[in-house]
C-alpha positions in Angstrom: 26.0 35.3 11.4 26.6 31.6 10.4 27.9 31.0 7.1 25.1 29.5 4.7 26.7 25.9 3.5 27.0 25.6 -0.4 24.4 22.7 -1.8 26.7 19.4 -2.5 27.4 18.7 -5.9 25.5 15.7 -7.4 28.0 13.3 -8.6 29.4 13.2 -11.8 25.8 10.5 -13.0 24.7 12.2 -16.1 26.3 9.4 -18.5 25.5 6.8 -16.0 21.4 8.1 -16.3 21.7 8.2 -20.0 23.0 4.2 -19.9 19.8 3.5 -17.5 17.6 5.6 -19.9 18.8 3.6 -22.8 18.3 0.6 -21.1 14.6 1.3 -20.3 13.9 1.8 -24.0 15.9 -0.7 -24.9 13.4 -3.3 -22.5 10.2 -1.2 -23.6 11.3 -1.8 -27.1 11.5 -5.6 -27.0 8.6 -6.4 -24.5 6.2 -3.4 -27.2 7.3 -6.3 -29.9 6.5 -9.8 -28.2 2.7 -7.9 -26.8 2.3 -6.6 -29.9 1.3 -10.8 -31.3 -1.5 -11.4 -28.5 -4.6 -9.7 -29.3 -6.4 -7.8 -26.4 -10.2 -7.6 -25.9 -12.2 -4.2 -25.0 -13.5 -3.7 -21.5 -17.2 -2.5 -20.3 -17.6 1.1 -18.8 -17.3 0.6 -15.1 -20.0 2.6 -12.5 -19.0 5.5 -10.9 -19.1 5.4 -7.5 -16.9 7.9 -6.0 -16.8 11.0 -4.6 -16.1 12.7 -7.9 -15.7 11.6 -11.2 -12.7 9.1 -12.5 -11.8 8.3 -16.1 -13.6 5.3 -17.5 -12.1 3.3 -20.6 -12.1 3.2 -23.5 -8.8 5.5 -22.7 -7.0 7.8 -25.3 -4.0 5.3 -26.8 -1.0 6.3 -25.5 2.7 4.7 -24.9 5.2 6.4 -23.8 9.4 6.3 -23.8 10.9 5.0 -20.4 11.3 6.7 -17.6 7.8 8.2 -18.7 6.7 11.7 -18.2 3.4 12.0 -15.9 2.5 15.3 -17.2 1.8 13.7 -20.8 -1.1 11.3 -19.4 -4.3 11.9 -20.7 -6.3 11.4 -18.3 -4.0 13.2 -15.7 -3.1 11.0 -12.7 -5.3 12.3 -9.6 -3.2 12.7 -6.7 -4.1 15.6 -4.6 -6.6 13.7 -2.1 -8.8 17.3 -1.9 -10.6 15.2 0.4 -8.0 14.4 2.8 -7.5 16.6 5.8 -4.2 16.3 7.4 -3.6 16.5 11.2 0.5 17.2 12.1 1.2 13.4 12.2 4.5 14.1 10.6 4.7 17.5 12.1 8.2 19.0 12.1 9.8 15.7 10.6 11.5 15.2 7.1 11.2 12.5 4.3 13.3 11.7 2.0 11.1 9.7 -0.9 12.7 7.8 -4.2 10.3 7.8 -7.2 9.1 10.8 -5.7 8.7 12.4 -8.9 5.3 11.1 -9.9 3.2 8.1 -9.2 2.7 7.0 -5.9 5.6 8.6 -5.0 3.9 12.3 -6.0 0.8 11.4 -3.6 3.2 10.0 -0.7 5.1 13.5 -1.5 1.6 15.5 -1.4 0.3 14.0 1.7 3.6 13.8 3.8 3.3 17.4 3.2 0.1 17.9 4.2 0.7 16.0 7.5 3.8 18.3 8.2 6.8 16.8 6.4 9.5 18.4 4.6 10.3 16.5 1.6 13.2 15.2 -0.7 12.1 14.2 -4.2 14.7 11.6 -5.0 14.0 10.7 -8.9 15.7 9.2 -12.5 15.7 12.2 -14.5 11.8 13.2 -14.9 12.7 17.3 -14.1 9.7 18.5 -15.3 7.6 16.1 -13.4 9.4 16.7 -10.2 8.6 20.3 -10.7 5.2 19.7 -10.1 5.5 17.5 -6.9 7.6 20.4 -5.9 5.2 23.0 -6.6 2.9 20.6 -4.8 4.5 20.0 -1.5 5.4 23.7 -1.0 1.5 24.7 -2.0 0.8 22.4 1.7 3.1 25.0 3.1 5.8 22.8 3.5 10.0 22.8 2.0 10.9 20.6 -0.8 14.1 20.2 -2.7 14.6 17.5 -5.9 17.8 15.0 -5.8 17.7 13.3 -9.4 19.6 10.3 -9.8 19.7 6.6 -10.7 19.4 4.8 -6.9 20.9 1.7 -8.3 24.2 4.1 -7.6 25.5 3.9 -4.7 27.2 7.5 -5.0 24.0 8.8 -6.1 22.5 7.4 -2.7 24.8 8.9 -0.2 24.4 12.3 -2.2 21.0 12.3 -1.8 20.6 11.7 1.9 23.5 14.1 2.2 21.4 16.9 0.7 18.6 15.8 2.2 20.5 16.2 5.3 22.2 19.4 4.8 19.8 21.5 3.1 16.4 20.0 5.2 18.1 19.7 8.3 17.8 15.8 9.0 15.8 12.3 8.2 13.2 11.0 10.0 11.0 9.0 7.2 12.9 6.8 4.2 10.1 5.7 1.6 12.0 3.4 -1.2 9.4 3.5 -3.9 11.5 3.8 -6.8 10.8 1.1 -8.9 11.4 -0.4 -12.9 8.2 -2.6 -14.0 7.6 -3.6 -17.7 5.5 -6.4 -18.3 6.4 -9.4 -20.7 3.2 -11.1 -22.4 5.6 -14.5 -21.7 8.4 -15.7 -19.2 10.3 -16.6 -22.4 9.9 -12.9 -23.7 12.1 -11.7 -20.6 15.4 -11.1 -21.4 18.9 -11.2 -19.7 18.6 -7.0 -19.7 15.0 -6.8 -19.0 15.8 -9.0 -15.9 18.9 -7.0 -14.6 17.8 -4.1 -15.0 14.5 -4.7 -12.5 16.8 -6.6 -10.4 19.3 -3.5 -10.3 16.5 -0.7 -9.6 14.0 -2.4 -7.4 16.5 -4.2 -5.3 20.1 -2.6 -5.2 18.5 0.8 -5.3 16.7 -0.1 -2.0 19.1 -1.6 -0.3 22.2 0.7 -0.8 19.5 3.8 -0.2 18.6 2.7 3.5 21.9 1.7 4.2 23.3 4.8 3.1 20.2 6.5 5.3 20.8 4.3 8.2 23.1 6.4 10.1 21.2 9.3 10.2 17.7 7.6 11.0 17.3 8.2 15.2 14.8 7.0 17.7 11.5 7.3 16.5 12.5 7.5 12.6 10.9 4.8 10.0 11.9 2.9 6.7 8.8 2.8 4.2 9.7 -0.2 1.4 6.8 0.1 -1.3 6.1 -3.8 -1.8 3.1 -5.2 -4.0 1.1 -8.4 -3.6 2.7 -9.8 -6.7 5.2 -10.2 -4.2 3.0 -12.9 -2.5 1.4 -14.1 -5.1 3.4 -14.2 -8.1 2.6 -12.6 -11.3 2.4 -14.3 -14.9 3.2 -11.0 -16.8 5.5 -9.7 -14.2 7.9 -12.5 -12.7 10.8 -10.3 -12.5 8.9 -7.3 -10.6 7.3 -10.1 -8.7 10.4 -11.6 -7.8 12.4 -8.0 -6.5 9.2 -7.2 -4.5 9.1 -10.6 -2.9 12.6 -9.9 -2.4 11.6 -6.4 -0.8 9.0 -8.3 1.6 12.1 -10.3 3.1 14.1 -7.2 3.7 11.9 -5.8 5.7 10.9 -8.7 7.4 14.7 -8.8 8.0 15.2 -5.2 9.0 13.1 -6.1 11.8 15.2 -9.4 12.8 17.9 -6.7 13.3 15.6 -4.7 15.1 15.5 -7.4 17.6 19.1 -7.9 17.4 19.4 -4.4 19.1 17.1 -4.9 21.6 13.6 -4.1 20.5 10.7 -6.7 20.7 8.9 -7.7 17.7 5.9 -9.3 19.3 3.1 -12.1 17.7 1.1 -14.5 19.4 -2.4 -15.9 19.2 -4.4 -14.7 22.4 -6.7 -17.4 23.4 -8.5 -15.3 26.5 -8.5 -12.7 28.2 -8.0 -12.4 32.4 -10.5 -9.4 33.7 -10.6 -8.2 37.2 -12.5 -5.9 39.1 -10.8 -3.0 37.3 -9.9 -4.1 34.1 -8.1 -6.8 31.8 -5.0 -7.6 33.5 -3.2 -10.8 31.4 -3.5 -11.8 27.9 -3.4 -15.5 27.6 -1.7 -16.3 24.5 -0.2 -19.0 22.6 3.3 -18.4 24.4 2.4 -17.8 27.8 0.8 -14.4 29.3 1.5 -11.1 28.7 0.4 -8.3 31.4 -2.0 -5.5 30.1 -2.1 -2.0 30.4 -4.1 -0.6 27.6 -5.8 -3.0 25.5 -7.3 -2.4 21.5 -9.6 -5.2 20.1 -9.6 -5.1 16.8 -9.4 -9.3 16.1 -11.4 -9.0 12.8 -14.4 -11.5 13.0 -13.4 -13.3 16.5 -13.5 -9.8 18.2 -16.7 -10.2 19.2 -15.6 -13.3 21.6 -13.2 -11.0 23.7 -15.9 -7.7 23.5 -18.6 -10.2 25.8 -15.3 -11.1 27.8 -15.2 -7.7 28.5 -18.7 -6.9 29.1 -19.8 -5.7 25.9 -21.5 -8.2 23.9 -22.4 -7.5 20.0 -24.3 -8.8 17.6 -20.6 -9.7 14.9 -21.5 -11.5 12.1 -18.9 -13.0 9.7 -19.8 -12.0 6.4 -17.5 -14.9 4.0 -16.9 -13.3 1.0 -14.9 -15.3 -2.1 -13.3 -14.0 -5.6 -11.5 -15.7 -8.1 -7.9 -14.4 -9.4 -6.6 -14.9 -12.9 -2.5 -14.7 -12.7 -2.5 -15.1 -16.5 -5.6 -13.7 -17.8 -4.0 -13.5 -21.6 -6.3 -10.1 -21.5 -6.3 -6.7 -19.6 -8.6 -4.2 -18.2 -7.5 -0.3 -17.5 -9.8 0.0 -14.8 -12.4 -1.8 -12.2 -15.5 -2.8 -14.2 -18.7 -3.7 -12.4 -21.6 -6.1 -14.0 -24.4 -5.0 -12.4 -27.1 -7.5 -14.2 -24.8 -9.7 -11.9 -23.7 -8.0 -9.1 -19.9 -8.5 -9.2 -16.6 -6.6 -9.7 -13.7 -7.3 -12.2 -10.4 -5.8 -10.6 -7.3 -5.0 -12.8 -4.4 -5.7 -10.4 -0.5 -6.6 -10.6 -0.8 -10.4 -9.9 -4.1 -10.5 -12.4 -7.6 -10.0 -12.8 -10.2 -10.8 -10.1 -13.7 -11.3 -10.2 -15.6 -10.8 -6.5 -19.0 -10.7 -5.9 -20.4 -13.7 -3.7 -20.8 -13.7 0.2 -22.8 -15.7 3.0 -23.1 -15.6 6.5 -22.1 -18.7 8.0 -20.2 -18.5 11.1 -16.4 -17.9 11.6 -15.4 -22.0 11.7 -17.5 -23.1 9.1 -15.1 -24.7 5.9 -15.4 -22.7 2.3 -18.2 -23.1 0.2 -15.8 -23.0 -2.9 -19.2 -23.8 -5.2 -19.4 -20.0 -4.9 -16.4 -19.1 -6.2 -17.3 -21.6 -9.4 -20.2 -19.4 -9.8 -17.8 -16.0 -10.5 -15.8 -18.8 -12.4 -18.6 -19.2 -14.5 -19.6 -15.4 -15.3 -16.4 -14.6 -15.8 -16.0 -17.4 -18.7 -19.5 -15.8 -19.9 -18.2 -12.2 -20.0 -15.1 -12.5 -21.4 -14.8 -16.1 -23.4 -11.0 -15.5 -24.3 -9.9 -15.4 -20.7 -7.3 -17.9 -19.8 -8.0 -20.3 -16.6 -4.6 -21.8 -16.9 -3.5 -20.2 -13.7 -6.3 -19.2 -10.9 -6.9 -19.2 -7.3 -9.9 -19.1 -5.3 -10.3 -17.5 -2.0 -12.3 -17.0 0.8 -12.3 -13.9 3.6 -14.3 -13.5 6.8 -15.6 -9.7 7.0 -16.5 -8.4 10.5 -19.8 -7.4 9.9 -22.4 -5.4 11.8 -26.3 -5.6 11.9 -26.3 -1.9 11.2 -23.5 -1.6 8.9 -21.7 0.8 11.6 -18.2 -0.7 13.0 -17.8 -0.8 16.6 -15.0 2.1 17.6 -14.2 3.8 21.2 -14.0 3.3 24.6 -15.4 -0.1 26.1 -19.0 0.4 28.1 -17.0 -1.2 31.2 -13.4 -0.1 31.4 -11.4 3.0 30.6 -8.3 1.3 29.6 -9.6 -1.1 26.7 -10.9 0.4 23.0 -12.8 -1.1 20.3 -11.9 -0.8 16.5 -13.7 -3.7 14.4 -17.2 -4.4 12.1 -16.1 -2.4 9.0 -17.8 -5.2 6.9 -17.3 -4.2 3.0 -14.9 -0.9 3.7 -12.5 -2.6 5.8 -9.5 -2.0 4.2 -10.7 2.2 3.4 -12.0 2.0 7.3 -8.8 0.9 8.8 -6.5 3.6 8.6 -9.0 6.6 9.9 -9.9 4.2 12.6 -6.7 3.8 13.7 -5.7 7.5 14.0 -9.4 8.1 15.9 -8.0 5.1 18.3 -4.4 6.3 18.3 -5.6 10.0 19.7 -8.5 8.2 22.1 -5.3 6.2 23.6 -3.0 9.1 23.7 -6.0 11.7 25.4 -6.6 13.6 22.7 -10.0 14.8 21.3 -10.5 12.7 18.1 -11.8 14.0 14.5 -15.2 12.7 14.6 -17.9 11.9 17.3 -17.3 8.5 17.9 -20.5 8.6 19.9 -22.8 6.7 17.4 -20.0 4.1 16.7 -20.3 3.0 20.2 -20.5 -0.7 21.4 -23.1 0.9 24.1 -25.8 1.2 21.0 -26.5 -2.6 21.6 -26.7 -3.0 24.9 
């Protein structure tokens, strides 16, 4: 009988965790002090239009200590996705997950589990709340084991993809989600501390993580960095998170420049047209030369119609423009979506702003903006809430793929056995996207999909 190995010993952190802890309170402290002199406006209720209920402002007050405690939330987080029906994706594979403890960490935990994965909770020092992910992961019927720690450590890095290695057996999936946010009502309110410390967390603690994780990652394995579109965009209340995730966006982006350095192919070019013969596509024509085909998924977003007829499956696309208007600075805050329906538009609460969408047209996929649209949510926003701050917006215009009968376009082409449709989601293009693409992955790969994709057929318009 093999001898069972003894679990490796954390390293000696505990002060080290303490310092962190301090340090968050320390930030929370000064940043609770500079909001405290800007006044804040109550929100509307909001609709309910889920599948069951969600908390609707005005919410209990509450404000905790850093790190936070998730089980002290009233409302509780929901993070169990009782809707969600998992399918083996990550069958037999193991993920190790920082932040794990609660947050989006806790539902990547729940759902990796539910798809197959064994899982290491990497986390700061929230025990009780890694409890529950534990509990959690095991109730899917999967293993789980907790790795507290501060990742900004390099020492506490290596130990935890050395447990997760011993004890779980390897690492196939790193997610770096750990992450230190406090906002700052101004950029002058941010101190030296408050700066390091977000630099410290979101940024060494990712990096020395996957390149401690590196060497055990084989073919086939993935590196999960949790970015945010502040990172784009910018954030008037956030510039140090916004700064780390933009930072975060480049790693990746340079991961995958290694990537290439190995010898993989990281592939993106415009395709202008399409070559069909008598049995099939056989070239895409693209913007750097052609590129043979041997199975072949449309999904071009609003142009996708042009290469469907190229195929022989004309539809009736539409691009449905829609705009919104975002507020970087609003100078006020909303816990949750709000919709005005005497005007028919959303207010969103998210980590570059606020922003107010409503307005769409149909007018082809080439024709310019109609920015007087956006002027018009300008305008009800200004009505609704007088005290907002314009000092720092952006307006924006989208093309949705948009179908007569509100049904996307998914399956098998009409003409040819090797080319697949996934495109028309309209409005619930961004909830639509990820179920189509595990329908199109298991058409491609032979297997029987989840659904009937029957009804979603480009055949219903011929």
């Amino acid at each position: 009988m093999a001898a069972r190995r003894k679990p490796r010993k954390p390293p000696a952190t505990a002060a080290g965790v303490r310092r962190v802890v301090s340090r968050q309170r320390a930030v929370q402290r000064q940043v609770a002090r500079a909001d405290a002199k800007h006044a804040r406006k109550e929100p509307k209720h909001p609709v309910q239009a889920g599948a069951r209920p969600y908390p609707e402002p005005p919410m209990p007050q509450q404000h905790e200590r850093k790190p936070g405690a998730e089980r002290d939330l009233d409302p509780q987080p929901m993070f169990e996705a009782p809707f969600y029906a998992g399918s083996a994706k990550l069958a037999g594979k193991v993920a190790l997950i920082t932040g794990g403890d609660s947050g989006i960490g806790r539902a990547v935990a729940v759902l990796f589990a539910r798809e197959g994965a064994d899982i290491a909770i990497q986390y700061l020092c929230e025990h009780a709340d890694a409890e529950v992910t534990r509990r959690a992961v095991e109730s899917e019927g999967r293993r789980a084991i907790l790795v507290p720690g501060d990742v900004s450590d390099r020492e506490v890095c290596r130990h935890a993809v050395a447990r997760t290695v011993d004890e779980l057996g390897r690492l196939d999936v790193l997610v770096n989600n750990a992450a230190f946010q406090v906002h700052v009502p101004r950029f002058e309110d941010l101190t030296e501390e408050h700066f390091d410390l977000t630099v410290k967390t979101n940024l060494y603690g990712l990096f020395r993580m996957t390149q401690v994780a590196l060497p055990h990652l084989t073919e086939g394995a993935a590196i999960v960095n949790n970015g945010s579109v502040t990172g784009l965009h910018g954030s008037g209340h956030l510039p140090d998170y916004a700064m780390t995730k933009g930072g975060i966006h480049a790693f990746t982006k340079s991961l995958a420049a290694q990537f290439v350095r190995d010898g993989g192919r990281v592939l993106q070019r415009r395709v202008l047209d399409i070559e069909v013969g008598a049995d099939g596509p056989r070239t895409l024509v693209t913007d750097a030369g052609t590129m043979p085909v041997g199975t072949l998924v449309v999904c071009a977003g609003a142009h996708s119609n042009e290469f469907s007829a190229k195929l022989g499956d004309p539809v009736p696309l539409e691009a449905e423009r829609g705009y919104h208007v975002t507020y970087s600075d609003p100078r006020m805050e909303l816990p949750l979506p709000v919709f005005f329906p005497e005007y028919k538009f959303f207010v969103t609460p998210m980590e570059m702003g606020l922003r107010i969408a409503g307005q769409s047209e149909f007018a082809g996929v080439d024709a310019e903006p109609d920015y007087a649209r956006a002027d018009i949510l300008a305008k009800h926003m200004q009505r609704i809430f007088p005290g907002i701050s314009t000092a720092d917006t952006t307006k924006w215009m989208g093309r949705r793929p948009s179908m007569p009968d509100s049904m996307p376009v998914i399956g098998r082409a009409t003409k040819f056995g090797n080319v697949y449709y996934a495109f028309g989601h309209g409005h619930v293009g961004l909830c639509g996207g990820a179920p189509t693409g595990r329908i199109i992955a298991d058409l491609v790969a032979g297997r029987s999909p989840s659904i009937d994709v029957a009804p979603f057929s480009a055949a219903r318009f011929s």
